[in-house]
N, C-alpha and C positions, 0 to 999 in steps of 0.2 A: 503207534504199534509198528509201523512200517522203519522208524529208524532206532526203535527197540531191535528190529530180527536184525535190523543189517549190523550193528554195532556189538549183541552176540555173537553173529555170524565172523568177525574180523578179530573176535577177541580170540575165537577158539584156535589152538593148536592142534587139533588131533586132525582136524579132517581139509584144511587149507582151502577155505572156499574163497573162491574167487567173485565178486562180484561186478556182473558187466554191466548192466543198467538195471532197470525194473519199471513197471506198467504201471502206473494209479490214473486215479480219476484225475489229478492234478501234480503236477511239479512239485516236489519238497525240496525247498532250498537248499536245507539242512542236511541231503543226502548227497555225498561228494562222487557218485556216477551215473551214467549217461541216463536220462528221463527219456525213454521209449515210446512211448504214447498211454494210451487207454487200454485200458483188459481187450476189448475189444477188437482191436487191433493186434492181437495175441498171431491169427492167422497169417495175416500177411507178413507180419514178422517171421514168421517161421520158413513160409514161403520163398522167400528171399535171403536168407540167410543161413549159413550154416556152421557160423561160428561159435553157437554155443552149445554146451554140451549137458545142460541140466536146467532144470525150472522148480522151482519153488513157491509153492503156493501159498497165500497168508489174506484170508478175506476174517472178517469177522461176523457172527454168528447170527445179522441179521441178512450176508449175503452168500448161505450157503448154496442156492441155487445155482449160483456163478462158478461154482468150483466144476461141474459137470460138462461143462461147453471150452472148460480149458484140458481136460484130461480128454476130449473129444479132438483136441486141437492138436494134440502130442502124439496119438493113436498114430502105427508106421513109422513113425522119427524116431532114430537110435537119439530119445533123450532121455535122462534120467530124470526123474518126478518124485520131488517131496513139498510135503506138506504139513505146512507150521498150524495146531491147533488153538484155533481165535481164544483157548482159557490162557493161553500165555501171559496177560496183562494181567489174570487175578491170580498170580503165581506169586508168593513169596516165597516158598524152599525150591528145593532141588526135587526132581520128578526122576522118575525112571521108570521104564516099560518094563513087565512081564507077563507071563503066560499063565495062567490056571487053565487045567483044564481044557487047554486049547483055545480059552476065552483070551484074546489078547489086552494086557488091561496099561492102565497110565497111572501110578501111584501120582499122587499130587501134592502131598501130603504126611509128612510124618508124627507122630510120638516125640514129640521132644525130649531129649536125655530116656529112652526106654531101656531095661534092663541093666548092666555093669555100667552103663555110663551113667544112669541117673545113682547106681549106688557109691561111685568114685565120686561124685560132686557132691552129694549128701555126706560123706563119712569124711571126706574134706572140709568141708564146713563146718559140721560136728565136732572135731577134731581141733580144727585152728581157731573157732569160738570160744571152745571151753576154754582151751589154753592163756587168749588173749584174756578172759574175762579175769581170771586168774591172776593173772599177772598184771592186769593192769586197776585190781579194785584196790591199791591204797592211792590210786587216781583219782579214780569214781567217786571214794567217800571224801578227796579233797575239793573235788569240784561241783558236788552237792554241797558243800559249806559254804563253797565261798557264794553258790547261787542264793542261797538260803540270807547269809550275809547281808547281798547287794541289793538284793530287789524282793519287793513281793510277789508271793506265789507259789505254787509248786516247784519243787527243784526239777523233776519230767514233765515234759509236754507230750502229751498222751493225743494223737489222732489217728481216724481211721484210713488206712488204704488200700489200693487193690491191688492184691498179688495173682498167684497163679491161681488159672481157670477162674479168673474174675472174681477171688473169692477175699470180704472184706478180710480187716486183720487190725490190732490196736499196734501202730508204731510208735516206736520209744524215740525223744530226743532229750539231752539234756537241753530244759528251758533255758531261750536264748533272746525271746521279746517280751513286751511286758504281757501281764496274764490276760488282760484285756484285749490284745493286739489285734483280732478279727471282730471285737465287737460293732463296731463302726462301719467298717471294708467289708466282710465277707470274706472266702476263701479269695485272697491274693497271691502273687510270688512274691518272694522277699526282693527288694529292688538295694541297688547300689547308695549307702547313704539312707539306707530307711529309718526315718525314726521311732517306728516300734521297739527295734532293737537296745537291747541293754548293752551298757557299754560294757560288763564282762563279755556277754553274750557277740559281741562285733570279734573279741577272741576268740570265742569257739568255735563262730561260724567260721574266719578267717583260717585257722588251722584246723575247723574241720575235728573237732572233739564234743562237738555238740552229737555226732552222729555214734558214739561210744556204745549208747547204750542199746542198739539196733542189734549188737553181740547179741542179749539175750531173744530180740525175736531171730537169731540164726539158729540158735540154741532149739526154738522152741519149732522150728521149721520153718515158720512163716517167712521166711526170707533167706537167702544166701547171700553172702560173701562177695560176690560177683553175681550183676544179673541187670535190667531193664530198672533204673529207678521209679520206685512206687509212687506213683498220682492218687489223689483225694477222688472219689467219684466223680464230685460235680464237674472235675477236668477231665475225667474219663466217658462222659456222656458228653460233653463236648467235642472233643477229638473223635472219638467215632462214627459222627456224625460230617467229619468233614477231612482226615485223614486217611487214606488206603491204608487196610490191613494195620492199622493203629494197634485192633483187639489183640491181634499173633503177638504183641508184646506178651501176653498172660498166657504164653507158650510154656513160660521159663517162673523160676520164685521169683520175684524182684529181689533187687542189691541194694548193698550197702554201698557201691562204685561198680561203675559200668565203665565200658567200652566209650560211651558219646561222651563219660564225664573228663575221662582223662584226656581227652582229645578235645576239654578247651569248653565244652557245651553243658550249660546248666539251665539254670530257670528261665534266663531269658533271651534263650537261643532259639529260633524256629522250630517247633513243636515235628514239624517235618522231616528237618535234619537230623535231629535226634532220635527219632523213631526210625530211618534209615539205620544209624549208627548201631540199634538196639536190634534193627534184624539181623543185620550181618552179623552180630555177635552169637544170635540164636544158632544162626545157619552154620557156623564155622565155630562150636563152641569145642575146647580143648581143654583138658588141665593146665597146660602149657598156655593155653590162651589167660587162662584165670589166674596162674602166676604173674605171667606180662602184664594183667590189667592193676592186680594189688602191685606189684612195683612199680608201676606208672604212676597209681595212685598217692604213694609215699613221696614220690618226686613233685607230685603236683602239692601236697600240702604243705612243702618245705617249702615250696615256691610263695603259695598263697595268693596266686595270683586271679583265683576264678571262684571263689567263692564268699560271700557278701553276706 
């Protein structure tokens, strides 16, 4: 936590804080100024010195007792005093302070996409679904043939996943392994070289037209355009179990291309990294951002380089 506030602290532009050392119970290697002593020693430090002009507080929540013998230790010193609250670490958005009522409160927490923004992303999708769907069904009924052709089985692979507010949903792909492919394995990712895969199917995955038919669940709302890629349950009680703030994905619809995908990371990229990639997208989401990400996506599938 301690080199979470200082590495905030140095990011920020508006207020230029400077930092001269700081107190803990031990030395952090990791922290590139002067290691002061112990909280404890807060006194004497004060006592003999008078080159600093501010103190900032940051204990966590099982050591609020300590904060009161340091604001005792400032009492008479022209110094300035703030104080970082220990929820910082189970922070995923942006927070900001206001007033009710004279109640001073700390929003923690937002509505994702609430009012014109959640309607500009909706009627975007809406919008560029239909069109695509449109335009690209004498695709769709070419590559339902040739699936129907090559292999047995269904031409759609129908599975459930979890979208927003953790709520299931039946997604579409054109089938791309054989019909059996989990009977053996169980819920797996698809790996490099997998032989489940049909050899049409090593096409679609590779250029990414297996995922065509996800138009209709954009269509149908269950999903947007841009958004957190959708997980199967069984991998969603797993990651939450061992991921921070994993769930804040189901902030957002899931997508048909996300932010972590065009940036390189798919099934078998650290589950961590990718759910970073998938906040920051929440956090900082934009029309402008969800154009960037579909023409990123377009360059990625020319390429073909990250999908298997």
């Amino acid at each position: 936590n301690l080199l979470q506030v200082y590495r905030r602290l140095q990011s920020d532009q508006n207020y230029n804080f400077e930092v001269a050392g700081y107190l803990a119970e031990q030395k952090h290697t990791a922290l590139p100024v002067d290691y002061l002593g112990k909280p404890e020693e807060l006194n004497a430090l004060l006592t003999h010195s008078v080159d600093y002009s501010g103190l900032l507080i940051s204990f966590n929540h099982t050591e609020h007792d300590r904060i009161w013998p340091v604001i005792q230790a400032v009492e008479g010193k022209n110094l300035e005093l703030f104080y970082v609250p220990d929820i910082l670490d189970l922070l995923t958005s942006r927070f900001q302070s206001l007033e009710v009522g004279g109640v001073p409160l700390l929003q923690l927490k937002r509505v994702a996409l609430s009012g014109w923004q959640g309607l500009i992303k909706r009627g975007f999708d809406l919008v560029s679904a239909s069109l695509g769907l449109l335009l690209l069904s004498p695709l769709f009924l070419l590559l339902a043939l040739l699936i129907k052709m090559t292999s047995r089985g269904p031409v759609f692979y129908v599975q459930p996943r979890v979208s927003l507010d953790g709520q299931e949903f039946k997604m579409l792909k054109f089938r791309s392994m054989r019909a059996d492919a989990e009977s053996a394995t169980g819920p797996v990712w698809a790996s490099k070289g997998d032989p489940r895969v049909t050899g049409l199917g090593r096409f679609l995955r590779r250029s990414s037209l297996d995922e065509l038919p996800q138009l209709i669940n954009v269509i149908k709302g269950e999903m947007s355009l841009v958004g957190p890629r959708p997980e199967r349950q069984h991998f969603v009680d797993q990651f939450r179990a061992s991921i921070p703030h994993y769930l804040e994905r189901h902030r957002f619809r899931c997508g048909m291309t996300g932010w972590a995908q065009v940036n390189g990371l798919r099934g078998q990229s650290p589950i961590e990294v990718r759910t970073r990639y998938d906040l920051y997208y929440i956090e900082n989401w934009s029309l402008w951002f969800d154009l960037k990400i579909i023409i990123l996506t377009f360059m990625e599938i020319f390429r073909g380089e990250n999908a298997y």
